[in-house]
TORMIGU-692544 format. One record per atom (N, C-alpha, C): x negated, y negated, z negated; atom name; residue in three letters. Coordinates in steps of 0.1 Angstrom, whole numbers, plus 5000, padded with zeros to 4 digits. Layout:
N
{pt {X Y Z} CA ALA}
...
REM end
This chain:
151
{pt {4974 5200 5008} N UNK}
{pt {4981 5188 5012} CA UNK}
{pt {4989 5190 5024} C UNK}
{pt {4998 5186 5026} N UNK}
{pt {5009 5188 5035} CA UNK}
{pt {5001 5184 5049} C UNK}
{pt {5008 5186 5060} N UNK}
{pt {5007 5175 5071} CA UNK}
{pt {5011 5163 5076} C UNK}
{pt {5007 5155 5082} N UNK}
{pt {5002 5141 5084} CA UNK}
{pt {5019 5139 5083} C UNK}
{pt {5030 5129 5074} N UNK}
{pt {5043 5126 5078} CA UNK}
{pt {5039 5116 5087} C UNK}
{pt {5047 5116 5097} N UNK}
{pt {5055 5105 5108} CA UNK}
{pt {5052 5088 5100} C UNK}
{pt {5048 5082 5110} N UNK}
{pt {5053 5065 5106} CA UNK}
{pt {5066 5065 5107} C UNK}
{pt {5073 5055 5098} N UNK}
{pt {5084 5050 5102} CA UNK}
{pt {5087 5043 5114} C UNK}
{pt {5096 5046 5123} N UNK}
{pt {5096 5041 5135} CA UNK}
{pt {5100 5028 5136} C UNK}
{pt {5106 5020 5125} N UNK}
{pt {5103 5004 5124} CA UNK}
{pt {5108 5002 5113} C UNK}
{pt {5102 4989 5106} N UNK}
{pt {5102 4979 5093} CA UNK}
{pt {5114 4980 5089} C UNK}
{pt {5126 4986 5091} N UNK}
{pt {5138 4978 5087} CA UNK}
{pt {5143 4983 5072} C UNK}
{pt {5139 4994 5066} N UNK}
{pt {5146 4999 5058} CA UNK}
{pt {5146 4989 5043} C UNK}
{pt {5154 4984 5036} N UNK}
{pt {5152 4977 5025} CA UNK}
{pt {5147 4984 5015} C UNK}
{pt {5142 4974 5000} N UNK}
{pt {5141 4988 4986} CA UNK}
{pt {5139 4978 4978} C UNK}
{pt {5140 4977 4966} N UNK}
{pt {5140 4967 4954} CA UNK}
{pt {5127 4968 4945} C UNK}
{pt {5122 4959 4943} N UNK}
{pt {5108 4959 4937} CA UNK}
{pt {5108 4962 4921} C UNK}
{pt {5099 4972 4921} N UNK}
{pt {5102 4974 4907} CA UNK}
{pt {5085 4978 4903} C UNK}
{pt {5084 4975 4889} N UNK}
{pt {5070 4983 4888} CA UNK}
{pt {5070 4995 4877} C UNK}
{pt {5064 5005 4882} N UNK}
{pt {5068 5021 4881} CA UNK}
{pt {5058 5013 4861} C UNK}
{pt {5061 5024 4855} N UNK}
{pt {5053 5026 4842} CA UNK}
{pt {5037 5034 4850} C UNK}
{pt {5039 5042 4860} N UNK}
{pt {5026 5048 4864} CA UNK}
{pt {5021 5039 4868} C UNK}
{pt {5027 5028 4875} N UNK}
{pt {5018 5017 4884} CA UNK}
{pt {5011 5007 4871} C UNK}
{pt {5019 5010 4862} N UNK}
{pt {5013 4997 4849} CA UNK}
{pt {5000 5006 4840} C UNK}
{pt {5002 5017 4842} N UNK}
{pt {4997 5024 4835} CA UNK}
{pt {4982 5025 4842} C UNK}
{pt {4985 5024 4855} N UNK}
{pt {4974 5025 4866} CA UNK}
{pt {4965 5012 4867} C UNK}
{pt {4975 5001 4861} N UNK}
{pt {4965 4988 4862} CA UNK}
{pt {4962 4985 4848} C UNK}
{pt {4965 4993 4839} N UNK}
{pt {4959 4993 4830} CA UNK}
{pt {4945 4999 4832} C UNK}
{pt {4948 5013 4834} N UNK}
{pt {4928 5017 4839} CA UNK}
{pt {4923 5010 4846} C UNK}
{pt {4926 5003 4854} N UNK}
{pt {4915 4999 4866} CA UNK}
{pt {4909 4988 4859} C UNK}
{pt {4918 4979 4848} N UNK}
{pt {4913 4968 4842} CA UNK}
{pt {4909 4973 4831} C UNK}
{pt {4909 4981 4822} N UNK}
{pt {4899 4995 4817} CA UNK}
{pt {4885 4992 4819} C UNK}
{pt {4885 5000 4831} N UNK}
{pt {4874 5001 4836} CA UNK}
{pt {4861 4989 4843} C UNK}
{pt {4871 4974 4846} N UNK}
{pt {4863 4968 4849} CA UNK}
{pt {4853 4958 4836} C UNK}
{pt {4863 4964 4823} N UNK}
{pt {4860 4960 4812} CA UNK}
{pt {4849 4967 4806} C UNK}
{pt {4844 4979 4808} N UNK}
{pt {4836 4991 4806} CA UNK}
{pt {4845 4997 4796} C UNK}
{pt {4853 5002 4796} N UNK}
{pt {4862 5009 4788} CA UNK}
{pt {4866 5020 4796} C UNK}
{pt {4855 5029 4802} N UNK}
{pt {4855 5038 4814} CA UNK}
{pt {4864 5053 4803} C UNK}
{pt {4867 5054 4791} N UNK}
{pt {4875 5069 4787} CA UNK}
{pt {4888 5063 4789} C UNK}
{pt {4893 5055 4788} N UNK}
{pt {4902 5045 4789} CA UNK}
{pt {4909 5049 4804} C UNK}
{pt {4900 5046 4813} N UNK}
{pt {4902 5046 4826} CA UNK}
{pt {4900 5058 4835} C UNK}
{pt {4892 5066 4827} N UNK}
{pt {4888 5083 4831} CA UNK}
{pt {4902 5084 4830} C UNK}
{pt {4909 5091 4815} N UNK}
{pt {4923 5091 4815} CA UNK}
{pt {4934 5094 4830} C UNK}
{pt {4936 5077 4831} N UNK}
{pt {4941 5068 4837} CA UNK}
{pt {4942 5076 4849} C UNK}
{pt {4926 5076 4854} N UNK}
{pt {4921 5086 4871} CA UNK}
{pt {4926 5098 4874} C UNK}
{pt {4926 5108 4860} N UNK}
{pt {4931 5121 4856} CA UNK}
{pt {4944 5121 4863} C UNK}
{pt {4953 5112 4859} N UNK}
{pt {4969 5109 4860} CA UNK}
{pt {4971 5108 4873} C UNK}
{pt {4960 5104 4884} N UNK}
{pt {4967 5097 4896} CA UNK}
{pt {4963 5113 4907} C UNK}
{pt {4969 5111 4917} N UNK}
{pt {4969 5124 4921} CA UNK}
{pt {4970 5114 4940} C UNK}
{pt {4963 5123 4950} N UNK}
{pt {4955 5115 4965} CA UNK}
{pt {4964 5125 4971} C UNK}
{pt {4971 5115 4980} N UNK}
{pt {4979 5122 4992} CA UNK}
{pt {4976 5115 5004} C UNK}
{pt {4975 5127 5013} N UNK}
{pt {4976 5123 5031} CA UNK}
{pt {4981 5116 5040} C UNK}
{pt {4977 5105 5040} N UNK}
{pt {4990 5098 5047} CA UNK}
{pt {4992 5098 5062} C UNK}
{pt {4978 5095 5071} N UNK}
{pt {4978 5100 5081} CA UNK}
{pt {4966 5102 5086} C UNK}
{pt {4964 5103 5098} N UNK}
{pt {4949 5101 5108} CA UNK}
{pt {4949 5087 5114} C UNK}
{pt {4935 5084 5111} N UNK}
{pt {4929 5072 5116} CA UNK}
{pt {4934 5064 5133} C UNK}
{pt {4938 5081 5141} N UNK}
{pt {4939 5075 5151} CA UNK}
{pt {4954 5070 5153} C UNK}
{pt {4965 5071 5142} N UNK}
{pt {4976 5069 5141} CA UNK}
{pt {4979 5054 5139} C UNK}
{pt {4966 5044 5138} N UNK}
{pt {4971 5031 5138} CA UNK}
{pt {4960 5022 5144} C UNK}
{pt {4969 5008 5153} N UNK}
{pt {4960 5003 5166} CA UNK}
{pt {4950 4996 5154} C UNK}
{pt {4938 4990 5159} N UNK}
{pt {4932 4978 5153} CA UNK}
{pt {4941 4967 5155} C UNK}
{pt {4944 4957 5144} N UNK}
{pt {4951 4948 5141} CA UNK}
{pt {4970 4948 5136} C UNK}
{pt {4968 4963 5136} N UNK}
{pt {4981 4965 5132} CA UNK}
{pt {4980 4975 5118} C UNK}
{pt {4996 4984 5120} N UNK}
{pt {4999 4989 5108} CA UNK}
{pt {5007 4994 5108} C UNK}
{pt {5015 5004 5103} N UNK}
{pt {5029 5015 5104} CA UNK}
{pt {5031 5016 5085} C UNK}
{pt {5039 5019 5082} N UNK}
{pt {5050 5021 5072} CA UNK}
{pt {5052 5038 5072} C UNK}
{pt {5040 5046 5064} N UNK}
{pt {5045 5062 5064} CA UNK}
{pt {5055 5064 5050} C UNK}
{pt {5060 5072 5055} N UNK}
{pt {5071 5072 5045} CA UNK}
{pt {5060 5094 5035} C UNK}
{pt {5061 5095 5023} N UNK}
{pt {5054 5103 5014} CA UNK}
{pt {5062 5107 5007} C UNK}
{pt {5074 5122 5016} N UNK}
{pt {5085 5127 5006} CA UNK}
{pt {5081 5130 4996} C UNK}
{pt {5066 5141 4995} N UNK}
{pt {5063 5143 4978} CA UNK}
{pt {5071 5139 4967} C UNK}
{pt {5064 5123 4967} N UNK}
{pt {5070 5116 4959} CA UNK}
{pt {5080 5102 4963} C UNK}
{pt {5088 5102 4975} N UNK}
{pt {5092 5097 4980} CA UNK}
{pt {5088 5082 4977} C UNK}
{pt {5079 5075 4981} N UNK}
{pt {5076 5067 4986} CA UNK}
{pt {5071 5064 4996} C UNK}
{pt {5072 5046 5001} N UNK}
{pt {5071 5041 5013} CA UNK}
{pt {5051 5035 5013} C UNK}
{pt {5046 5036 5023} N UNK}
{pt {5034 5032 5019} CA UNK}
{pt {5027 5024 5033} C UNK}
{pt {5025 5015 5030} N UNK}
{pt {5023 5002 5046} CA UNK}
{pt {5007 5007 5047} C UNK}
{pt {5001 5010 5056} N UNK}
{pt {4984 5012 5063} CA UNK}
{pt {4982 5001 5072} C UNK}
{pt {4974 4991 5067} N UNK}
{pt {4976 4985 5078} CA UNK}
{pt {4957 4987 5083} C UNK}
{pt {4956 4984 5096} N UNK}
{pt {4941 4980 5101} CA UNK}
{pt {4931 4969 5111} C UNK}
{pt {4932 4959 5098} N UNK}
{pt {4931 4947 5104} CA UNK}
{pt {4915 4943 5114} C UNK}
{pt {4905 4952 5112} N UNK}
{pt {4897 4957 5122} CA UNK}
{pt {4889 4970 5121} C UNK}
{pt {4883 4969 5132} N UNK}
{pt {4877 4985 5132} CA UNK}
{pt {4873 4994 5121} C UNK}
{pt {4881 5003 5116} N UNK}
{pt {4872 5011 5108} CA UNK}
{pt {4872 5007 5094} C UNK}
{pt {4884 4995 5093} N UNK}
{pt {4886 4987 5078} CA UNK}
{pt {4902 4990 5079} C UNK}
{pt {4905 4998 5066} N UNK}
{pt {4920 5004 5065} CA UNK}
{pt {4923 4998 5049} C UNK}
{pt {4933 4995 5052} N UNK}
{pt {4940 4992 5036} CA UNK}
{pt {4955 4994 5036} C UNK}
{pt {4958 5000 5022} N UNK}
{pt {4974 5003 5018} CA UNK}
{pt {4976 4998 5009} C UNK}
{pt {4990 4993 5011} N UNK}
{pt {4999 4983 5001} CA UNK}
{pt {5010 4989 5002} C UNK}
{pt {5020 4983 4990} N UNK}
{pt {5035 4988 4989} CA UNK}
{pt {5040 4977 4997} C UNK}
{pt {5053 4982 5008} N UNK}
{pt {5054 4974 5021} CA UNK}
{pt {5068 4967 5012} C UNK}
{pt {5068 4961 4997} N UNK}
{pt {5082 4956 4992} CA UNK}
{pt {5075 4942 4992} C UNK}
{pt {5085 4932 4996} N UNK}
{pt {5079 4919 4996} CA UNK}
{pt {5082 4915 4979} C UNK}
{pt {5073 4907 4973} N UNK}
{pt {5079 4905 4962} CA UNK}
{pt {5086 4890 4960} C UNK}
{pt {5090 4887 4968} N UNK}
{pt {5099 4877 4969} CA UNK}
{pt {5110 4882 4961} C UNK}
{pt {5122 4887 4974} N UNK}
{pt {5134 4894 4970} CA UNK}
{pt {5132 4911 4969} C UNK}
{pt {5126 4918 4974} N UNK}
{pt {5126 4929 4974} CA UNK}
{pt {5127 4939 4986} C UNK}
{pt {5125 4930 5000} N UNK}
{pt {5129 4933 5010} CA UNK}
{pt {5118 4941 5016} C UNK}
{pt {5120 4951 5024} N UNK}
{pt {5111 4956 5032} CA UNK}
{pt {5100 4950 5043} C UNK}
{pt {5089 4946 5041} N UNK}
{pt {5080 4941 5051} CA UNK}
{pt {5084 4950 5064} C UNK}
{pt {5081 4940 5076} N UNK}
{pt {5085 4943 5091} CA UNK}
{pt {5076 4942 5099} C UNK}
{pt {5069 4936 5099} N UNK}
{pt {5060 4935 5113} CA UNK}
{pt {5045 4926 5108} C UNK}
{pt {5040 4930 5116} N UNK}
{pt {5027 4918 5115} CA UNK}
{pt {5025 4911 5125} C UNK}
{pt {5023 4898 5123} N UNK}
{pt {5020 4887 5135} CA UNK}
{pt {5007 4881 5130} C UNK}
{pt {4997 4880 5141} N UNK}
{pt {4985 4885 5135} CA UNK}
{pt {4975 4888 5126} C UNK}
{pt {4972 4881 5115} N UNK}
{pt {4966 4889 5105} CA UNK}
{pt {4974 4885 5091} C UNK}
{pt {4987 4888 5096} N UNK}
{pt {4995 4884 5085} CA UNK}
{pt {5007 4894 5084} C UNK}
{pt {5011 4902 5074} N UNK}
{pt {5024 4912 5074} CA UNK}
{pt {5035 4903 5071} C UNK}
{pt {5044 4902 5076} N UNK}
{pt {5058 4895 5074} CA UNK}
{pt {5067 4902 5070} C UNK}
{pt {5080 4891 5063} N UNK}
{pt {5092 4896 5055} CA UNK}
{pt {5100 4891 5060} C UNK}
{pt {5113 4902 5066} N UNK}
{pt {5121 4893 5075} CA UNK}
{pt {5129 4885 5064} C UNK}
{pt {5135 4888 5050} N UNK}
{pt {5144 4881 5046} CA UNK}
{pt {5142 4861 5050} C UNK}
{pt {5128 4861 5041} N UNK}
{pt {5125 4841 5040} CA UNK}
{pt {5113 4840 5048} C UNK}
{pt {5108 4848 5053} N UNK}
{pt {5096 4844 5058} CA UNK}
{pt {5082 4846 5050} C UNK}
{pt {5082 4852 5044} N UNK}
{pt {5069 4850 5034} CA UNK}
{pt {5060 4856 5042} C UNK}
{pt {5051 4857 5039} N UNK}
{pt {5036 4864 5047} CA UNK}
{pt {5023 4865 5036} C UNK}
{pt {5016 4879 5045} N UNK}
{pt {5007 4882 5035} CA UNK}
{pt {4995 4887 5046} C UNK}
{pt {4985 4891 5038} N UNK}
{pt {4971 4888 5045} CA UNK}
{pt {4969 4902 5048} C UNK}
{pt {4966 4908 5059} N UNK}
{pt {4963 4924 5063} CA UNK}
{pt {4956 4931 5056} C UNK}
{pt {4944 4922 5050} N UNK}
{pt {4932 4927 5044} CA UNK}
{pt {4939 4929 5030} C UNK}
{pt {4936 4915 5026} N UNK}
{pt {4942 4916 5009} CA UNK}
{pt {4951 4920 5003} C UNK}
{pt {4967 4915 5011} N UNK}
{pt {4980 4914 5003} CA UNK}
{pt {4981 4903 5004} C UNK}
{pt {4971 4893 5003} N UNK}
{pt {4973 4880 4994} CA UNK}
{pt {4984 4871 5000} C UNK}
{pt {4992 4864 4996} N UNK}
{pt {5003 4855 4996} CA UNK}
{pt {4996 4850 5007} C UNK}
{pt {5003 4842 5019} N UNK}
{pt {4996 4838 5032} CA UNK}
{pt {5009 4820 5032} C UNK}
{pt {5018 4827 5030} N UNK}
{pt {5033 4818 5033} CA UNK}
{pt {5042 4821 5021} C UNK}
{pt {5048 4812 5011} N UNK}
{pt {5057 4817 5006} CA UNK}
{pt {5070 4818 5013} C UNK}
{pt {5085 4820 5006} N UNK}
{pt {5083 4816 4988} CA UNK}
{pt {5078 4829 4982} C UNK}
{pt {5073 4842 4989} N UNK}
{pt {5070 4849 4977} CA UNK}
{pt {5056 4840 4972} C UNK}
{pt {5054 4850 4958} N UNK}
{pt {5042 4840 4951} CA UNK}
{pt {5033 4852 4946} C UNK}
{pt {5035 4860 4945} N UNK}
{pt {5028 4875 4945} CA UNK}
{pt {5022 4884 4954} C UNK}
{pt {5010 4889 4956} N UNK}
{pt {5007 4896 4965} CA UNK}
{pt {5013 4908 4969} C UNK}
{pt {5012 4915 4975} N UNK}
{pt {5016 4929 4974} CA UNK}
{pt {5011 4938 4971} C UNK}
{pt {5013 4946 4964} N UNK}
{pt {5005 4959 4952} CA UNK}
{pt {4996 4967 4963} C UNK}
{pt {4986 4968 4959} N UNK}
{pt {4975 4974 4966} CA UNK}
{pt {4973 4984 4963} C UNK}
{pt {4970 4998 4969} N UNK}
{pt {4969 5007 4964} CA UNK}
{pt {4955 5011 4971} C UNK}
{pt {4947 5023 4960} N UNK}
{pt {4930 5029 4969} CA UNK}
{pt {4937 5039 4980} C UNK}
{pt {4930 5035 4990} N UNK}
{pt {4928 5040 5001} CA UNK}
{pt {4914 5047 5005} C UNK}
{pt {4910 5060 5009} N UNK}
{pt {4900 5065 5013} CA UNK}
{pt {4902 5071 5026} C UNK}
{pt {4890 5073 5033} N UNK}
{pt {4891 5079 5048} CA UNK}
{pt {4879 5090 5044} C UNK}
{pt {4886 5104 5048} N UNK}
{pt {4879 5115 5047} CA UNK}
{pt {4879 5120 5057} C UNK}
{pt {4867 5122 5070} N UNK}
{pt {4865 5131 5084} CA UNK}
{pt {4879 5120 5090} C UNK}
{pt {4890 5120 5092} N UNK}
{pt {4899 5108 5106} CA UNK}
{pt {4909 5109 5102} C UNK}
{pt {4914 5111 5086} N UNK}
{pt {4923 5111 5077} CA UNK}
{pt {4923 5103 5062} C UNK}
{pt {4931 5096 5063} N UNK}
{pt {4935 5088 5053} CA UNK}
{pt {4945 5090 5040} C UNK}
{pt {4939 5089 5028} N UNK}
{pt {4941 5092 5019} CA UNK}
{pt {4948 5079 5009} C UNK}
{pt {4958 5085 5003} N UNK}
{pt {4963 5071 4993} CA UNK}
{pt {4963 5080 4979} C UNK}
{pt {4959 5070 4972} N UNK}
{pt {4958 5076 4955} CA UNK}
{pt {4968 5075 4949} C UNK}
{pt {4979 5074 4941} N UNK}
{pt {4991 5070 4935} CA UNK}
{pt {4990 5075 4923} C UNK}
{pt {4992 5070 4915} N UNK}
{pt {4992 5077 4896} CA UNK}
{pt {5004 5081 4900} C UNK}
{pt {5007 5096 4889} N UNK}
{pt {5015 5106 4892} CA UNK}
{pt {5030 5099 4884} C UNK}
REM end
């Protein structure tokens, strides 16, 4: 696995929301699996492949950075809404498609309309978006953070 890429130095970049066939295919196993249909979702696990995104000490408590993962060129939001509790989401609002920008406090914001989302969950905080934002597994191994993405 490569070394830790750089955060993006701020929210601004735009990108259009789309959902990949790996990402469908990925919520197909995980709903697989919570059905007990575990060969189904073994599969599914096979397919997805864990990349580095950074070290633990790369983000404050109550915030969050935007690493950008040339591999497979994707954008990937970390956020850490308290100690030692990390979560990654896709930083596309699904409103319009706009790039999330900042967090004011335990809420990620979109500069287009204002929508807001919850640091922990995703979950819709403010519309008009009406969708969460795609969550992705996140693991912390030894002060390094890991994101899963089907291939």
């Amino acid at each position: 696995m490569s070394e830790c890429p750089s955060p993006k130095s701020t929210f601004v970049a735009e990108s259009k929301l789309s959902i990949s066939r790996r990402n469908l295919f990925s919520s197909i196993a995980i709903a697989a699996g919570a059905l007990g249909l575990s060969g189904i979702a073994s599969s599914a696990q096979a397919s997805s492949k864990k990349y580095k995104v950074c070290a633990t000490k790369d983000l404050k408590v109550g915030g969050g950075s935007i690493f950008f993962i040339s591999s497979i060129n994707k954008m990937i939001l970390i956020t850490q809404p308290k100690k030692d509790v990390f979560r990654a989401f896709n930083p596309t609002c699904t409103h319009l498609g706009t790039q999330v920008n900042s967090i004011q406090g335990k809420n990620i914001s979109c500069p287009s309309h204002g929508a807001m989302f919850d640091t922990t969950t995703g979950a819709v905080q403010r519309g008009p978006a009406t969708m969460p934002l795609q969550k992705y597994t996140l693991t912390k191994e030894a002060n390094n953070l890991f994101v899963t993405i089907a291939k």
